[in-house]
C-alpha positions in Angstrom: 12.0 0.1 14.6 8.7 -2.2 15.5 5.6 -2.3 16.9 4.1 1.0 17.4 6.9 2.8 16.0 6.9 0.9 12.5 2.7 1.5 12.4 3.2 5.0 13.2 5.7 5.5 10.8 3.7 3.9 8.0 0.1 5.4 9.0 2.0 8.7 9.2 3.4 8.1 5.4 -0.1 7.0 3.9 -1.1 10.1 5.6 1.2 11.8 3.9 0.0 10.4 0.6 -3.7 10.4 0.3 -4.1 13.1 2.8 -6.7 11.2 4.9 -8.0 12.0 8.5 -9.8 8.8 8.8 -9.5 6.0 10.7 -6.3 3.5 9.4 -5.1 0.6 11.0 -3.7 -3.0 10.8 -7.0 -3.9 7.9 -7.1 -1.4 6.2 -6.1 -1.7 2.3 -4.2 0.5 0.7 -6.3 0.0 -2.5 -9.2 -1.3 -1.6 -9.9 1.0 1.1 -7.9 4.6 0.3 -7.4 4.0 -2.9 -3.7 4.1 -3.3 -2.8 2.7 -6.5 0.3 3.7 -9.7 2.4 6.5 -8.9 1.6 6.8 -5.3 1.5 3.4 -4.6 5.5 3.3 -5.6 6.1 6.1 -3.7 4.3 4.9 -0.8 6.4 1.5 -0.8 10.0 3.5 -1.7 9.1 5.8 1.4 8.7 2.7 3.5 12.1 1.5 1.8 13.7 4.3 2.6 12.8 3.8 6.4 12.9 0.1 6.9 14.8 -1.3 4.3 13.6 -3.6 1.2 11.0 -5.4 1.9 9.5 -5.6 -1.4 11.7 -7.5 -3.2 9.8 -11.0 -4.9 6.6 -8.8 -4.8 4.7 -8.2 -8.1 3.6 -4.7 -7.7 1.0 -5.4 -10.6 -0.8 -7.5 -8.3 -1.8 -5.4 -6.0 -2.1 -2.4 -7.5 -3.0 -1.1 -11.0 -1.3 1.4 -12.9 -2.1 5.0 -13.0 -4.5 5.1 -16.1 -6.0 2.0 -14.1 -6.4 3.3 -10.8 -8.3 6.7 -12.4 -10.6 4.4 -14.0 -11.0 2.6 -10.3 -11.0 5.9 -8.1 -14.3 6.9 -10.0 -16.0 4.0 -9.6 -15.7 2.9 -13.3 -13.5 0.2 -13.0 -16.0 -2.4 -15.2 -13.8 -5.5 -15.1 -11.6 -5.2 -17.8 -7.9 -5.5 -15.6 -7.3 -8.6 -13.3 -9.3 -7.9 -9.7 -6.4 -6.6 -7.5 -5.0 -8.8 -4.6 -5.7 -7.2 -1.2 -2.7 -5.4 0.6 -3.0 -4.1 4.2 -1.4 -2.2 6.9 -0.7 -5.0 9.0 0.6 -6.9 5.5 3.0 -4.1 5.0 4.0 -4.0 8.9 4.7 -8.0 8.5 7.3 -7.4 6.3 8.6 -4.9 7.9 9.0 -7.2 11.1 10.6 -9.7 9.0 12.6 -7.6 7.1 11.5 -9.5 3.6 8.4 -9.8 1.4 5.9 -12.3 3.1 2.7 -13.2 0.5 
């Protein structure tokens, strides 16, 4: 699946996770931006494994996304700089790999 169908398939996903109505495309960050970060973030990225094969393999998930008792901390706006700042993660980062069928910093 690519193009549209691949972005439709993932939008409809984080959808599915953070239970947004706004506005997602190819910049927007799944931490940064909706906040997706521990358990949901593995789910999000096992869901998208499930549909398009693995494409995270070589990726350090603590990178770009902090754990669960970190992302609580960052959700409320707390997060005072004591983890390493996040790496940013987007749509169209995700829908990358999924075109090349492989992890692609």
């Amino acid at each position: 699946m690519q193009g549209d169908g691949a972005r439709d398939v993932v939008i409809g996903l984080i959808r599915k996770i953070t239970l947004t109505k706004g506005l997602i495309n190819d910049q927007t960050r799944l931490l940064h931006d909706l906040s997706i970060s521990g358990d949901d973030a593995i789910d999000l990225l096992s869901a998208i494994e499930k549909q398009f094969g693995p494409i995270t393999i070589g990726m350090n998930f603590d990178d770009y996304f902090p754990n669960e008792t970190e992302g609580m901390f960052c959700r409320r706006g707390k997060f005072l700089g004591v983890w390493k700042p996040k790496k940013e993660l987007t749509v169209g980062d995700l829908l990358t790999c999924i075109k090349a069928g492989r992890w692609m910093p």
